[in-house]
Every structure is written in structure tokens, then in C-alpha cells.
C-alpha positions in Angstrom: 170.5 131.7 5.1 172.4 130.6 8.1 170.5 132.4 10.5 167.5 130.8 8.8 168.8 127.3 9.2 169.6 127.4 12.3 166.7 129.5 13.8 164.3 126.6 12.0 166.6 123.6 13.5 166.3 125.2 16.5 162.4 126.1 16.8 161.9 122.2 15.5 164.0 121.2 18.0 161.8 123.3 20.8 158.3 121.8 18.8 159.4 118.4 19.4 160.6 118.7 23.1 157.0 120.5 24.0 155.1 118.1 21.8 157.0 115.1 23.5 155.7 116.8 27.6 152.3 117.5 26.1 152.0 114.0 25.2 153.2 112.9 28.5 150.9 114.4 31.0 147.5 113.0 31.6 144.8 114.4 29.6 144.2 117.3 32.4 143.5 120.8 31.1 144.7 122.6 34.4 148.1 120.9 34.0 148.4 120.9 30.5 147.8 125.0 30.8 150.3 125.4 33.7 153.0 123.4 31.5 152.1 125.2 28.6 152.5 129.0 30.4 155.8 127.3 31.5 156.8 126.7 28.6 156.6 129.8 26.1 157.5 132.2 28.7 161.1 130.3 29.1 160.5 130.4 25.6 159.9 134.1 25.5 162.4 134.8 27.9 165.2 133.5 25.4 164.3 135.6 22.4 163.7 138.8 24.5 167.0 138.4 26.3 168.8 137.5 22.8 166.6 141.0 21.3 166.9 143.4 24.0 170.1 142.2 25.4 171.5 144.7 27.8 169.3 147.7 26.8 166.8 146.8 29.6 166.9 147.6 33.2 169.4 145.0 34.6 167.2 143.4 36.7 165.2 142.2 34.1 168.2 141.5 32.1 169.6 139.5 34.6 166.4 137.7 35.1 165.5 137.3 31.4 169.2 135.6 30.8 168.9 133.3 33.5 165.6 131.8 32.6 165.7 131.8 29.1 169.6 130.4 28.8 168.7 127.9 31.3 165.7 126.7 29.3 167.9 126.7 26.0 170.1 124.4 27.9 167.6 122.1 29.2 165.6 122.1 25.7 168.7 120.5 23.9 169.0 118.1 26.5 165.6 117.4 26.8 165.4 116.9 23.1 168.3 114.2 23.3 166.5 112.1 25.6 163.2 112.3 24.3 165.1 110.7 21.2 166.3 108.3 22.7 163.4 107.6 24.4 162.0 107.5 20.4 164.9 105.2 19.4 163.5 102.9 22.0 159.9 103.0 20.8 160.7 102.5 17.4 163.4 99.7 18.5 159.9 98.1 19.9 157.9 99.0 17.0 160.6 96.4 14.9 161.0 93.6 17.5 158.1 94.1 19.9 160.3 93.7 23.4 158.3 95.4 25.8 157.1 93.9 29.0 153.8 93.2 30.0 153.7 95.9 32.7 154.4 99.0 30.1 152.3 97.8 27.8 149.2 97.8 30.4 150.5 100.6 32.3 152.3 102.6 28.8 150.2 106.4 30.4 152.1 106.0 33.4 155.2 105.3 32.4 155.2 108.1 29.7 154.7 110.0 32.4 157.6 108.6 34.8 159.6 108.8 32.0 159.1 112.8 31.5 159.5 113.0 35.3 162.8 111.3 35.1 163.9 113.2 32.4 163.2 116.5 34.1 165.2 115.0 36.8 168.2 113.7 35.1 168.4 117.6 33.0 168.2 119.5 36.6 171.2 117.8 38.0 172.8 118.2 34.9 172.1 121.8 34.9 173.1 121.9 38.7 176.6 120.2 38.0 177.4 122.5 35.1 176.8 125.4 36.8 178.8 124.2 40.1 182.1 123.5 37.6 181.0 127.5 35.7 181.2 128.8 39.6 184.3 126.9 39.9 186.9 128.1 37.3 190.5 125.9 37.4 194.0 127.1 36.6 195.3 124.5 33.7 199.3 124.5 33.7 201.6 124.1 31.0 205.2 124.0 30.6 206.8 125.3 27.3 210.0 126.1 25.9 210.8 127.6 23.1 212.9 125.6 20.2 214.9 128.5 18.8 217.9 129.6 20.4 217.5 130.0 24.0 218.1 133.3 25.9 218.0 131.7 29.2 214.9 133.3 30.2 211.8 131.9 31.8 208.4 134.2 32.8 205.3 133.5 34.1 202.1 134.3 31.7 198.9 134.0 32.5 195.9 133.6 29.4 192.7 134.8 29.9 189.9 134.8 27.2 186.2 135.0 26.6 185.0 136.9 29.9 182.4 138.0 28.4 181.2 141.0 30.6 177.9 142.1 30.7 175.1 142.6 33.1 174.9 138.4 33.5 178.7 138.1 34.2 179.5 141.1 36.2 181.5 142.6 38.3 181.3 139.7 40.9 182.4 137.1 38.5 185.3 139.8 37.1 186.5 140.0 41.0 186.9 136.5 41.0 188.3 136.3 37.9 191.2 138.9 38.7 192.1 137.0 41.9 192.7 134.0 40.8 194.9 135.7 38.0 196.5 137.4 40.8 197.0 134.7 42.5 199.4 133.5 40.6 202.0 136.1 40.9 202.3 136.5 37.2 205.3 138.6 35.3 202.8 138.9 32.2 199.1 138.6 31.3 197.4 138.2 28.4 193.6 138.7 27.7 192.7 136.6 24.4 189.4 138.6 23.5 185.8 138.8 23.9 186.5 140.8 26.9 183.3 142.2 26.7 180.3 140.6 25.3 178.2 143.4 23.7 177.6 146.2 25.5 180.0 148.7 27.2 176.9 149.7 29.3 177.0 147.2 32.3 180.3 147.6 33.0 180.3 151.4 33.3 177.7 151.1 35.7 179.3 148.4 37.8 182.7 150.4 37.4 184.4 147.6 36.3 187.4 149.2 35.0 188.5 149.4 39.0 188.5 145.5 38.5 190.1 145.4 36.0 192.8 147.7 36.7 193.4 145.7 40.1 195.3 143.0 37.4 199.3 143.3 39.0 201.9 141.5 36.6 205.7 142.7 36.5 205.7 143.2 32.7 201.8 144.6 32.1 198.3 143.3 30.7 197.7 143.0 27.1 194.7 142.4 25.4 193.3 142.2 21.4 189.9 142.0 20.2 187.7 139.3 19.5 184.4 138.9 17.7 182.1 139.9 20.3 183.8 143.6 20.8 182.6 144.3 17.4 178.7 142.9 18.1 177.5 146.3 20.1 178.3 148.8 18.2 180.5 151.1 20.1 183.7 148.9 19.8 185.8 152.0 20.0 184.2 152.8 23.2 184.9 149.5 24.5 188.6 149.6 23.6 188.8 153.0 25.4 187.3 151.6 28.2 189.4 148.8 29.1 192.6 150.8 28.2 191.1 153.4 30.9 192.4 150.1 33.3 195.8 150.5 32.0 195.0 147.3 29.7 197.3 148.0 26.2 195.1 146.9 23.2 197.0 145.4 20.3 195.0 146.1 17.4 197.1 144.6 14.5 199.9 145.9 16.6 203.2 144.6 17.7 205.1 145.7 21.2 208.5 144.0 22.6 207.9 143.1 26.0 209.2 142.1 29.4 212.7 143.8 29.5 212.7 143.4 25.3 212.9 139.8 25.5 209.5 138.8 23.8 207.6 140.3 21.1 203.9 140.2 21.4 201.8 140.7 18.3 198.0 141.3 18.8 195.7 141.0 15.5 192.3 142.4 15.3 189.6 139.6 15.7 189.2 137.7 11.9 185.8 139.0 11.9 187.5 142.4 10.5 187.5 141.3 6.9 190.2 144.3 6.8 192.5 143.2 9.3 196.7 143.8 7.9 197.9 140.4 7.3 200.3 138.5 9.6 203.4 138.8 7.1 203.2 142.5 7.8 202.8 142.5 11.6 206.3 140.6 11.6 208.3 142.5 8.7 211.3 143.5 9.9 210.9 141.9 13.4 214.5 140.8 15.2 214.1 137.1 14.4 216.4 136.2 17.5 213.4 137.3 20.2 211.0 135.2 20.7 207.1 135.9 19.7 204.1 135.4 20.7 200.9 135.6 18.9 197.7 136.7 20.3 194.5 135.6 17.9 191.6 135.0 19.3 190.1 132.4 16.6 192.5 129.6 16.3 191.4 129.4 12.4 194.2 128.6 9.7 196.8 127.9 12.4 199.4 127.0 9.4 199.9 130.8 9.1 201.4 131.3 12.2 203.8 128.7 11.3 204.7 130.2 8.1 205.5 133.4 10.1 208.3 132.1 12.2 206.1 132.7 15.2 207.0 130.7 18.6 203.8 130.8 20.4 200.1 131.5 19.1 197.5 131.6 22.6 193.7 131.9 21.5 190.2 131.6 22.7 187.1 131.7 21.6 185.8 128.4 20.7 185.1 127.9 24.5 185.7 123.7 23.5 182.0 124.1 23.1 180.9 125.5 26.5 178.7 122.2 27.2 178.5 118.9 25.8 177.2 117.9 22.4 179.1 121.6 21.5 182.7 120.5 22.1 182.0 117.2 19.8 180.6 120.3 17.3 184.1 122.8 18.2 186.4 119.7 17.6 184.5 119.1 13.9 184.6 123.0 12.8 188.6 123.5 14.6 191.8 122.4 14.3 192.8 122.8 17.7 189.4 123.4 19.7 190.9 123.4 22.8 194.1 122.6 24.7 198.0 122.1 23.6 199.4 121.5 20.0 202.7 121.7 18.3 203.3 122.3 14.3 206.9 122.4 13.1 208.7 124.7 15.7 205.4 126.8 16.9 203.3 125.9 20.1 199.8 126.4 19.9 197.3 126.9 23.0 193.8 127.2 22.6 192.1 128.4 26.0 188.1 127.4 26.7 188.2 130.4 28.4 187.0 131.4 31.8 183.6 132.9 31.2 181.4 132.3 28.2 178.4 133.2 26.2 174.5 132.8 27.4 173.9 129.9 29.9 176.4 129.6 32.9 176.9 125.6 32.0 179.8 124.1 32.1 179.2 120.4 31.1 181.9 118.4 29.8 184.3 121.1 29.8 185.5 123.6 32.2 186.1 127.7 32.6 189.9 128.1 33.0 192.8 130.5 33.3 196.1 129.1 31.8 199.3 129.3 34.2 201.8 129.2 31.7 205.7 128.9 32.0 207.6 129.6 29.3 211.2 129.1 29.0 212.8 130.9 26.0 
């Protein structure tokens, strides 16, 4: 039902954007035909990128995903100013404010309008692929409230890469150097390391990349919702343990010189997954521990657990604006820094994402965090 909803939200959505062009252009069959080719092939593009996904040759798949999430992109904005455009109109309908110029010229400035329009949405689209291009490293200070141990380390949080034939092994490079860059003593990969498929990344053998990651205490990773999407999960954990990445699957490991605990839960989507209470029974309550999770859903629980730090991902703050106005409605915590009783909370938007390589209104980050504990 929800994929039924959404789908017909979404192919209204598309209706009323090419319905709004058509109506636009001058009644010229030659352009109408070229606009309307335009159109359902980005159309097409979307749906056969979202069907076929990685099982093409990459080429295609690389093609397909930048065309058809581009267009997905520009069709919600597009859809947003054509209704505003609408407010406008019925605004005028009401209280008849219109100039004498649009009312005698109203063909061409329906067309100046679309014009505009498709000019306002490509620098848009221009500027939030610059800041995707353009990952930060967002700092954050923390220490711990229980007693301290006079310890500080270095962590660095990455979540939601998302490998795959779109974000490959050139984006992963990057990636790994600016996590090296920091010199970290731990890091921590929050899930959706993968985005479907295990294929791309054999191919591109990114498991060199990824084992190029230096830290002084190790790379941990857990799972998140995506690693269960293709099919072959267990192949994908295998894979990125091949990099000498440890997977904590519902799993707990005491880290850096036994100083930390860090407890990894299988992603939420795993209706089977062991509960928190019993990844902590019979932890030493005087070291400090940090939760990996990768959805930041019912954050009381990690609370109730006596746990010092949860870190998370997935909810990318809603990878481009109307989405993180949409994130901040469905989560807690969509994104960034919160503190409940004695347990901090971060919530990463992670430094690659899902579909179109926008980043509008919110940004692709690493987290530089030092912890005190």
C-alpha cells in the first residue's frame, strides 16, 4: 500500500510538471515532440535504473543513474515552482492584480516563466552537486559523564557510502583520504556501506580501498538497511571484512587498549535482531560504550541501556531540501548532536547517499570526533 501511494503521488507529481511545459511552449508540433522525447526518456531512465539497478553493463548503469536521478531531482523542483507559479494565478483569479503587459502578452510570459524555471532548477542542480563533490569534516567535542578514565581518542564516523557502480571507487578514494587525513586512533562505518549490489565493487576492487583505512585501534562497521536490499548480504559482509573491516552484527568487542566497548546491532530492518538489553548483559559498567545503530529510531533505548554514546546514519537529514523538512517530521534526531539524560547522541548525514548526487540544503560529511572518557 505504501509503495502504491507513493508511486501514484509521485507519477501525479511527474503528470503535472509535463502538463505545466506542455502548456507553456507555443503551439509548435516539432517542439512539443522534441520536449516530449525529452521527457519520458528521463522518465524511462528513472524506472530502468531503479529495475535493473546494477545488473546492466556499467556504462549504461552509470548513464541510466545520472539522467534519470537528475530528472527526479529537477521534477520535484520543478513541481514546486510550477505551484507556485499556480498560487499566483489563482491569487489573480481572486483579486485580478495583473498588469496590463501579462495580460496582453500572457503566451510569452508562460513561456519566460518555464524558461526561468528551467534556469533557476539547473543552478540548483549545479550547486548541489558542487557541495556532493565537496564532502566537509564536521567536529565535535564530547566527554563522557560517568567516571572519567582520563582518556581521550580520536574517532572518525562514516555512514551511508553507498557503493555501487554510481559511487565508485573514485568517490571511495576520496572518501578514505579524507578519513585518513585525520590521523584517527578509531573508525567507525555506520552502515549502508554498500548500496545493493556486491557486483561493482568486486570489479573495481574496492576492497584495496577500503583496506587503505589506517587507525591505531581498527575499523568497525554494522549493517544498515541497504546491505540487506541485494540479496547476497552475506557476501557483502564477507567482502568488506576481506579489507580487514570487523563487522558487528549484534556483537559487542572492547576496544582501543580495553578502554571502550563498542556494540554493533544489525540494521532494525532485521525484525529478528537480539535486543539491546542482551548485547550489554554482563558488560563492565565502569568502560565506557558506544553504540553503533544505524537508524536513530527509539533513541530512549539506548538511554535505558546505560550506553554513553549512540553514532548513526542513515536518514542522510534528507539528502536535499524539502527531504530534511520530511527527516526532521519522521526522526527524533535527524541529524546532528543531542543529549538525553547521561547518553550523547550523533546522527551523521553521511558522506555519500542514495540516487541523485544532490546535496541541497544539507551537506556529505565525515564526523571528526574527540571523545574524552
Amino acid at each position: 500500500m505504501f509503495f502504491i501511494v507513493v508511486l501514484s503521488v509521485f507519477m501525479g507529481v511527474t503528470t503535472y510538471v509535463f502538463v505545466r511545459g506542455w502548456q507553456a511552449f507555443p503551439p509548435n508540433l516539432c517542439i512539443r515532440i522534441i520536449y516530449s522525447l525529452i521527457f519520458v526518456l528521463s522518465f524511462a531512465s528513472f524506472f530502468a535504473r531503479m529495475y535493473y539497478g546494477d545488473k546492466i553493463p556499467e556504462r549504461i548503469s552509470v548513464l541510466l543513474s545520472a539522467v534519470g536521478f537528475t530528472w527526479l531531482v529537477a521534477v520535484i523542483y520543478l513541481s514546486l515552482y510550477a505551484f507556485s507559479i499556480d498560487l499566483i494565478r489563482l491569487a489573480n483569479h481572486l483579486f485580478h492584480f495583473y498588469p496590463d503587459f501579462i495580460k496582453s502578452n500572457y503566451q510569452v510570459v508562460k513561456l519566460s516563466l518555464a524558461i526561468l524555471g528551467a534556469v533557476l532548477v539547473s543552478i540548483t542542480l549545479v550547486y548541489g552537486n558542487f557541495k556532493f563533490n565537496n564532502p566537509k569534516v564536521s567536529k565535535l567535542d564530547i566527554t563522557l559523564d560517568k567516571p572519567l578514565q582520563n582518556k581521550e581518542i580520536k574517532i572518525v564516523l562514516a555512514s551511508d557510502i553507498h557503493l555501487n557502480s554510481y559511487i565508485n571507487r573514485e568517490n571511495l578514494e576520496q572518501y578514505v583520504a579524507m578519513i585518513n587525513g585525520q590521523n584517527p586512533d578509531l573508525v567507525l562505518l555506520a552502515g549502508d556501506i554498500v548500496d545493493r549490489n556486491i557486483e561493482p565493487l568486486v570489479k573495481e576492487h574496492m576492497s584495496e580501498v577500503l583496506s587503505s583505512i589506517h587507525s591505531k585501534y581498527g575499523v568497525y562497521a554494522i549493517t544498515g538497511n541497504h546491505e540487506f536490499y541485494g540479496g547476497d548480504k552475506e557476501k557483502i559482509y564477507d567482502y568488506i571484512k576481506s579489507a580487514g573491516i570487523t563487522f558487528l552484527r549484534d556483537s559487542t568487542v572492547l576496544a582501543a587498549d580495553s578502554s571502550l566497548y563498542i556494540i554493533g546491532r544489525d540494521d532494525r530492518i532485521n525484525s529478528k535482531r537480539a535486543p539491546l538489553s542482551d548485547l550489554v548483559k554482563g558488560l563492565n559498567k565502569g568502560i565506557s560504550k558506544i553504540l553503533l545503530d544505524h537508524q536513530p529510531i527509539n533513541l530512549e533505548e539506548a538511554r535505558q541501556n546505560g550506553i554513553d554514546l549512540q553514532l548513526s546514519g542513515h536518514t542522510h537529514n534528507g539528502q536535499f531540501w524539502p527531504g530534511n523538512l520530511i527527516v526532521s517530521w519522521i526522526f527524533e534526531l535527524p541529524y546532528g548532536y543531542k543529549k538525553m539524560g547521561n547518553t550523547h547522541y550523533y546522527v551523521s548525514s553521511g558522506i555519500g547517499l542514495w540516487g541523485p548526487k544532490y546535496r541541497i540544503g544539507t551537506e556529505s560529511e565525515i564526523l571528526l570526533l574527540n571523545l574524552k572518557y
